[in-house]
C-alpha positions as CSV (number, residue, x, y, z in Angstrom):
1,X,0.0,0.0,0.0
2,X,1.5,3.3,-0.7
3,X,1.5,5.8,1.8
4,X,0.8,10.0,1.6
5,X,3.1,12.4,3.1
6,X,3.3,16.2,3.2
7,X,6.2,16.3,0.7
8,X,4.9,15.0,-2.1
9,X,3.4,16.5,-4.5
10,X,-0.7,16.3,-5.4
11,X,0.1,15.4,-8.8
12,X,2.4,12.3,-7.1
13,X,-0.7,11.0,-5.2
14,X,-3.1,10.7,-8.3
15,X,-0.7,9.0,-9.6
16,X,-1.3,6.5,-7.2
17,X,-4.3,6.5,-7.4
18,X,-6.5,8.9,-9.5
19,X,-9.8,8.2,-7.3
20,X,-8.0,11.2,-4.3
21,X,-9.2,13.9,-6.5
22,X,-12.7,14.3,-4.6
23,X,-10.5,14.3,-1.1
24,X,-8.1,17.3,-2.2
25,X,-11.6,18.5,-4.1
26,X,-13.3,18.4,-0.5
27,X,-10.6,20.2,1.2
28,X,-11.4,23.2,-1.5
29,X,-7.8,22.2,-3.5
30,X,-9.4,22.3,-7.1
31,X,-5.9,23.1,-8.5
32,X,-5.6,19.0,-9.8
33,X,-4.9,20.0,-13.3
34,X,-2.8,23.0,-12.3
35,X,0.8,22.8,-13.9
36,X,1.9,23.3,-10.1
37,X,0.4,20.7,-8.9
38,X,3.1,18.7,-10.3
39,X,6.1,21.1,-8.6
40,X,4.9,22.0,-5.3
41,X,4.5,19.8,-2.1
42,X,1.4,18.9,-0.4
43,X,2.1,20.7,2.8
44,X,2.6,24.4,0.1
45,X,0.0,24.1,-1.6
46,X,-2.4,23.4,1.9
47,X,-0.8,26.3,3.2
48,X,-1.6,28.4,-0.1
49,X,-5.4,27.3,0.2
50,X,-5.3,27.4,3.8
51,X,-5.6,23.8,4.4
52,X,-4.7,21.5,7.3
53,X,-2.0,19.3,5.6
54,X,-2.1,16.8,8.5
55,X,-5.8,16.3,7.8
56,X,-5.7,16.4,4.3
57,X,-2.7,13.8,4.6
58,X,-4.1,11.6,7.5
59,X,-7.7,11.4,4.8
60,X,-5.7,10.5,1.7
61,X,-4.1,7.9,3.7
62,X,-6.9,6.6,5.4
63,X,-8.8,6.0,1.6
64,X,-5.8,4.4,0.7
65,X,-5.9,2.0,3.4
66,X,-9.5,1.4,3.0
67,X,-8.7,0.7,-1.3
68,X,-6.1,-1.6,0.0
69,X,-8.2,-4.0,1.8
């Protein structure tokens, strides 16, 4: 199972799997398609849209884990 962190970027994580778009959609992050999407790191852009990164990362992970079973 892969695993989320604050590093990477949002355009890494739907890579692993494309069905996280309505998570980062839900935390008001509609930037998916957004060339910087593919440069900047989770924990930037949250603190550009004002998002919790922890959250955002601890709910990515947790539908990851859920996919996994």
């Amino acid at each position: 199972m892969a695993t989320v962190n604050k590093e990477m970027t949002i355009g890494e994580v739907l890579n692993i799997d494309r069905r996280t778009a309505p998570i980062f959609l839900g935390f008001g992050m509609h930037c998916l398609g957004c060339p910087v999407s593919t440069g900047e790191s989770i924990q930037d852009a949250a603190a550009v849209h004002g998002v919790d990164a922890e959250k955002l990362v601890e709910e990515l992970n947790k539908f990851l884990a859920e996919e996994a079973k």
